[in-house]
C-alpha positions as CSV (number, residue, x, y, z in Angstrom):
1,X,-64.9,-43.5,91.6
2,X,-61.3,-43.7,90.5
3,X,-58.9,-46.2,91.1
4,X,-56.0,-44.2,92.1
5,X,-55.0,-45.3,95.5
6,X,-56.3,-43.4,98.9
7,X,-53.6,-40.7,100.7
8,X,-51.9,-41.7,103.4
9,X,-54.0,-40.0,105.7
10,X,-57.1,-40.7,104.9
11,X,-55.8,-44.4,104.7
12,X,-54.9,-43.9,108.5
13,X,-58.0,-42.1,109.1
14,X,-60.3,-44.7,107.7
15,X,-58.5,-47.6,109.9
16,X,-58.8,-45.5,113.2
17,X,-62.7,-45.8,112.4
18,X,-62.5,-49.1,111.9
19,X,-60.5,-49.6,114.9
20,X,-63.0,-47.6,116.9
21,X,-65.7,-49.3,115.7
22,X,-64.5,-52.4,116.7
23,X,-63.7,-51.5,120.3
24,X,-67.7,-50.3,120.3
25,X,-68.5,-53.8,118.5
26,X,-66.1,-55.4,121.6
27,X,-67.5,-53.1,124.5
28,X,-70.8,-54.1,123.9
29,X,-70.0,-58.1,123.3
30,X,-68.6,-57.4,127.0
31,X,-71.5,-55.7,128.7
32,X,-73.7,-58.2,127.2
33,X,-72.0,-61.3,128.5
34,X,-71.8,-59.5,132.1
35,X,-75.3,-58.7,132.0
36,X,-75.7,-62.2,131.8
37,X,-73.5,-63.3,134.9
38,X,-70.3,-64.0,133.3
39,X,-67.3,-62.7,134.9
40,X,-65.5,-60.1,133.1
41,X,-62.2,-62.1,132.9
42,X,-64.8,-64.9,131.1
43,X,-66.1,-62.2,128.9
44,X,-63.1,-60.9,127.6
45,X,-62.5,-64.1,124.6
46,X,-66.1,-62.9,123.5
47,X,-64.7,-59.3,123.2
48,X,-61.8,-60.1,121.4
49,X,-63.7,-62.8,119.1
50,X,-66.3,-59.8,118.5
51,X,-63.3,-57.1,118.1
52,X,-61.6,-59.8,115.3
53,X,-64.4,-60.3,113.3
54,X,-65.5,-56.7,113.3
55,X,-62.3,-55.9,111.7
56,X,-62.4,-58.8,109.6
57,X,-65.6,-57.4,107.9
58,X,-64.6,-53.5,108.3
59,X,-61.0,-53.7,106.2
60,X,-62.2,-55.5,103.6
61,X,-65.5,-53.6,103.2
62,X,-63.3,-50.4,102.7
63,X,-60.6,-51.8,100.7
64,X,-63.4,-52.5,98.3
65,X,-65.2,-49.0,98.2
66,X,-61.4,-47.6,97.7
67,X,-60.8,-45.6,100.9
68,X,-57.7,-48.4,102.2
């Protein structure tokens, strides 16, 4: 690995997976909490809890592996 620092578009690259991979991680925190009754506007702090801490773990996780 070397430690010069990642092109710009890979850099953008990389964050629209993480970014897409939240949304998935978010979609599915939604269809779980209406599958259990709750209304979708009552789902939607669970989606955005699960969509932040997604991308909480995602950017730092490729920051270290050198691809941010």
């Amino acid at each position: 690995m070397t430690n010069s620092p990642a092109q710009p578009a890979a850099t953008a690259a990389w964050l629209l997976v993480a970014v897409l991979f939240s949304l998935v991680v978010a979609l599915l925190a939604i269809l779980l909490k209406v599958n259990e009754g709750e209304r979708l506007g009552a789902a939607l702090p669970s989606a955005a809890v699960a969509f932040a801490g997604s991308m909480a773990l995602c950017v730092p996780t490729l920051t270290a592996g050198g691809l941010l």
